[in-house]
C-alpha positions in Angstrom: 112.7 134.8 96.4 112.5 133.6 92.6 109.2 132.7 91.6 110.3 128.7 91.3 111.9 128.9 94.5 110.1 127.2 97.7 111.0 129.1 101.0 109.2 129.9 103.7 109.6 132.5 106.9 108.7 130.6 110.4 109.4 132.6 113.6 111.9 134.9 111.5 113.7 132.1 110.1 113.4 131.2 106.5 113.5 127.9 105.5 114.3 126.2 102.4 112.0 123.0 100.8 114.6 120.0 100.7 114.0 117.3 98.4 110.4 115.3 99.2 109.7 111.7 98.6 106.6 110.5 96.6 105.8 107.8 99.6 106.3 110.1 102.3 105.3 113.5 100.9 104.0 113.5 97.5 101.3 111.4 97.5 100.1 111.8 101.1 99.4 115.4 99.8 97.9 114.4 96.7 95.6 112.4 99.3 94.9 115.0 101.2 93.8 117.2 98.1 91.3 114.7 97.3 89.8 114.7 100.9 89.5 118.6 101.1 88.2 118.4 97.1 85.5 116.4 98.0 84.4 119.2 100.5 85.2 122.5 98.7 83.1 121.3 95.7 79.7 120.5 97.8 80.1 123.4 100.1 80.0 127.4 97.8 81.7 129.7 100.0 84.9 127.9 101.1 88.1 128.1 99.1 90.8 125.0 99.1 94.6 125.8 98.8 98.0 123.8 98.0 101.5 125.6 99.1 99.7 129.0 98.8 102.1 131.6 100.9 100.1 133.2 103.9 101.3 136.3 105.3 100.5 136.1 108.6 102.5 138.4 110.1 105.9 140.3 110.2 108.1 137.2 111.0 105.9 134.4 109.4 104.8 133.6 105.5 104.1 130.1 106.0 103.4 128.0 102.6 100.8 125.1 104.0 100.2 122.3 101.8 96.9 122.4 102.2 94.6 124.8 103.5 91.2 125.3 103.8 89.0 128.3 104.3 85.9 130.3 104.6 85.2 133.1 101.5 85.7 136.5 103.1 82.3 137.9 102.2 81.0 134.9 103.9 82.6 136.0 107.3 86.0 134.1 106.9 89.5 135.1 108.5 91.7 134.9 105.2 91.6 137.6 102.0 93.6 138.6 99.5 95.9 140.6 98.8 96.6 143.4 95.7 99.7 140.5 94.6 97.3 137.8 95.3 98.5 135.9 98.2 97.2 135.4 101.0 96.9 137.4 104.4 95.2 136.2 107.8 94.6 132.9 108.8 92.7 129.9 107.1 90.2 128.5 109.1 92.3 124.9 108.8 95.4 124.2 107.8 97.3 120.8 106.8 100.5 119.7 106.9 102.4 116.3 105.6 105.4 116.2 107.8 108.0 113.2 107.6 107.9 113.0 111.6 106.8 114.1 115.3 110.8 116.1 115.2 109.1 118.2 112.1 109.1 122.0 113.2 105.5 121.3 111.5 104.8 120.1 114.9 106.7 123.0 116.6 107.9 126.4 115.8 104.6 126.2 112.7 102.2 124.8 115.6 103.1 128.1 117.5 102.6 130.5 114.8 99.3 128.8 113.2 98.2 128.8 117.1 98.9 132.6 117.7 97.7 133.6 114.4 94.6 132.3 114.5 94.1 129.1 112.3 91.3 127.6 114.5 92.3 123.7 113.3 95.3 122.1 112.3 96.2 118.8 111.2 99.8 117.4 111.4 100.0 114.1 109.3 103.4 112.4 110.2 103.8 109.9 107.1 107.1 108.5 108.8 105.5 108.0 112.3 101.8 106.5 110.8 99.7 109.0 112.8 97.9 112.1 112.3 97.5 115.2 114.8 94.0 117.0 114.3 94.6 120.1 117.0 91.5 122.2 117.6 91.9 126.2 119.3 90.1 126.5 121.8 90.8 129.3 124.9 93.7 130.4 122.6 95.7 126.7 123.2 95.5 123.8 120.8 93.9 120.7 122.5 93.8 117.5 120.3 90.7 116.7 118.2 88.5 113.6 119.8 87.2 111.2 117.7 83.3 110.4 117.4 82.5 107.4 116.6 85.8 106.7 114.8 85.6 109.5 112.9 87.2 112.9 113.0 84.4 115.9 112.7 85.3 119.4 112.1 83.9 121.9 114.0 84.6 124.7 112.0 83.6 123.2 108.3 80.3 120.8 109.6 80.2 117.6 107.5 84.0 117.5 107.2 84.6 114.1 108.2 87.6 112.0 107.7 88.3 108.0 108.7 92.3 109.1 110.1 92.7 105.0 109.5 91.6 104.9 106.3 93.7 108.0 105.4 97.0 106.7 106.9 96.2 103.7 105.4 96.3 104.9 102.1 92.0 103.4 101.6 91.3 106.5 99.6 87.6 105.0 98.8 86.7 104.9 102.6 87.9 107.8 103.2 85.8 109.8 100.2 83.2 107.7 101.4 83.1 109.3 104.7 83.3 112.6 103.7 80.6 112.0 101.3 78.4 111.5 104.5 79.7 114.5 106.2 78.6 116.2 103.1 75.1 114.2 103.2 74.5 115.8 106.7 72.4 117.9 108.2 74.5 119.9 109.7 76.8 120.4 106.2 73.2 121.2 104.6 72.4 124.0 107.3 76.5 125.2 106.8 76.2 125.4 103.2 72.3 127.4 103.6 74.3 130.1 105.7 77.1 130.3 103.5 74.8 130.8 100.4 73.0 133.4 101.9 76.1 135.5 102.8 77.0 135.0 98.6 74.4 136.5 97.7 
């Protein structure tokens, strides 16, 4: 495809970006962004991503719009490649999708679940809710909330208040991922990490 052209393969199937409102799709994402920014800037060793292509296999170059991931040299799934995109999967992905009819939700779930991606969060902007899905066994079971908040298990101290996010409070939710970052468990993360960097 051109370079300024936004297509992506799915299960064989390529399929084209349509038009995307700011409400529904443009600032959501920006939203997002600011959520995983908050992390990838207190934790060396991860990488975030917006609509980077993946090449995850023969019949599937997703383009996420958002990802996040582990460095390779500090044991993540994802690495480059000699054109500089991506191959393997991201440790989480994210997508803003307009509803639960999305094929976010669908024929992506299934290739994000068989390649790999170990969490994946669906945010439908249209239906109000948010779909944290965690593989485990090789299945996607949905992520359970701990005292209101959703906890990675993958990227420890990577909280997020899914109210405050769907509602748009972007200080609350900063504010909670601030004290994922404030952990323990985020300080211990970031201690392994740094130790594989050097």
């Amino acid at each position: 495809m051109a370079e300024h052209v936004k297509a992506e393969l799915i299960e064989g199937v390529v399929y084209m970006a349509s038009p995307v409102s700011q409400a529904k799709h443009g600032k959501p994402h920006v939203h997002v962004i600011m959520w995983l920014g908050q992390y990838y800037v207190n934790t060396p060793g991860t990488e975030v991503g917006d609509n980077s292509t993946l090449q995850l296999d023969l019949d599937n170059e997703p383009q996420p719009d958002a990802l996040l991931m582990i460095q390779p040299q500090c044991g993540g799934q994802t690495r480059p490649t000699e054109d500089e995109f991506l191959t393997g999967a991201p440790e989480l992905v994210v997508e803003v999708a307009a509803s639960s009819a999305s094929y976010d939700l669908h024929e992506k779930l299934r290739t994000y679940r068989r390649n790999g991606v170990q969490e994946y969060i669906v945010w439908r902007t249209l239906d109000q809710a948010l779909d944290w899905f965690v593989l485990r066994e090789g299945q996607y079971e949905k992520l359970a909330e701990v005292d209101g908040l959703l906890k990675s298990g993958v990227f420890p101290g990577l909280w997020l208040d899914a109210a405050a996010l769907l509602s748009g409070n972007m200080k609350r939710v900063i504010e909670v991922v601030q004290q994922g970052i404030a952990s323990d468990e985020h300080a211990a993360f970031v201690q392994r990490l740094s130790a594989a960097l050097k």
